[in-house]
Structure formats: structure tokens, C-alpha cells
C-alpha positions as CSV (number, residue, x, y, z in Angstrom):
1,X,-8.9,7.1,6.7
2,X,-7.1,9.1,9.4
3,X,-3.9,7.1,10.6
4,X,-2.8,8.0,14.0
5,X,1.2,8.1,14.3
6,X,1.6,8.8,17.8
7,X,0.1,5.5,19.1
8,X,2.4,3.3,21.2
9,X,1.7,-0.2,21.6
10,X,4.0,-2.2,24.1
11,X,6.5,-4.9,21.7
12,X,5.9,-2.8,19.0
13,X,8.4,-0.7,16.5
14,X,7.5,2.8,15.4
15,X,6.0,3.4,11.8
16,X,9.4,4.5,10.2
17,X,7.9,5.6,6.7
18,X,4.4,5.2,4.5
19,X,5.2,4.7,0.9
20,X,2.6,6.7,-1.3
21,X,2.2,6.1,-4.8
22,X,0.6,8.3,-7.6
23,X,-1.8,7.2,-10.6
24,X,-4.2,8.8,-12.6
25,X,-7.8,8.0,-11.7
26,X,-9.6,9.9,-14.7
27,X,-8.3,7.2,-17.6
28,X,-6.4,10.2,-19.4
29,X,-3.2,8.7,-18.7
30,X,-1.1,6.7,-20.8
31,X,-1.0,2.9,-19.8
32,X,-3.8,3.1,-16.4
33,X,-4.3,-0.7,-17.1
34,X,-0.3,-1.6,-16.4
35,X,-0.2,1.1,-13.5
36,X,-3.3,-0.9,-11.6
37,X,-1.6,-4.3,-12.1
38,X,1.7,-3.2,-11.2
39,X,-0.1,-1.2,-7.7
40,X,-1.7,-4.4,-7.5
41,X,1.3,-6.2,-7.7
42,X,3.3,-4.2,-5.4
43,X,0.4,-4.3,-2.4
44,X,-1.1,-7.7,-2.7
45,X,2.1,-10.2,-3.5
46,X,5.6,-8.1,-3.9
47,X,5.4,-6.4,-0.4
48,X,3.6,-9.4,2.0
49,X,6.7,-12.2,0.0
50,X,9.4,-9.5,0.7
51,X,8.6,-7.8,4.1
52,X,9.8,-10.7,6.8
53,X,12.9,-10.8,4.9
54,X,13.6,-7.1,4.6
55,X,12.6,-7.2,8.7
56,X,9.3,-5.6,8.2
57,X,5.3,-7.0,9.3
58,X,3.5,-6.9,6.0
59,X,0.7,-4.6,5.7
60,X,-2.8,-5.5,6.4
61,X,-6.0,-4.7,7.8
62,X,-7.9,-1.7,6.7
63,X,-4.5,-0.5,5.7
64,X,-4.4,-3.0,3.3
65,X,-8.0,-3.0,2.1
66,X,-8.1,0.7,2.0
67,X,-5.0,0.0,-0.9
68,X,-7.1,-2.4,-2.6
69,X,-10.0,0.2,-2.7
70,X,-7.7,3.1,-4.0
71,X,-5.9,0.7,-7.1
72,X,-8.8,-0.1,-8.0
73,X,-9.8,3.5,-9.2
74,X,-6.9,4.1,-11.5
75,X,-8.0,3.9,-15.1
């Protein structure tokens, strides 16, 4: 996926930041099991309950189903 940064859309705020997270995908890692659930966690209920409040559009869209993909490869 190839996110474009510079597009400006009339009513709309800039992208201020992308948070990234890190897991091991090969299973050699301690604890791969509580790293998914917690990714999963963090992208599917913790950010969308949170973001109106914090004054933020919750993610979504091949953004967000792009995340699902990528949890679900840590082991």
C-alpha cells in the first residue's frame, strides 16, 4: 500500500502522524499470541472508542483492513 501524504481534500485536517508498530512474524518471539491480541486490540476497539474523544476520525478503509491483514501474520 502506497499512502499519498500530499493529498488535500477541502474540510479536511492534515495526517499529523502514522503510528507503526513492530512484531515478529516468524513465531520465534516470545509471547506472538499476546502481541496479536493486543495489535488487535489496539486497531479494532481501543483506537475507533478513543479517537472522537481525543479529536481524531478513527481509522478505516483499506487503512484499516490493510492492519487487520498485517496482525494477523505475527506468530
Amino acid at each position: 500500500m502506497q499512502l499519498n501524504y500530499n493529498v488535500k481534500a477541502k474540510g479536511a485536517y492534515p495526517i499529523a502522524i502514522f503510528t507503526y508498530g513492530l512484531a515478529r512474524t516468524d513465531g520465534k518471539g516470545p509471547n506472538g499470541l499476546g502481541v496479536r491480541q493486543f495489535m488487535d486490540y489496539v486497531i479494532q476497539k481501543c483506537g475507533p472508542a478513543r479517537a472522537a474523544s481525543l479529536g481524531y476520525v478513527p481509522v478505516g478503509g483499506k487503512v484499516l483492513a490493510k492492519a487487520r491483514e498485517l496482525v494477523k501474520e505475527i506468530k
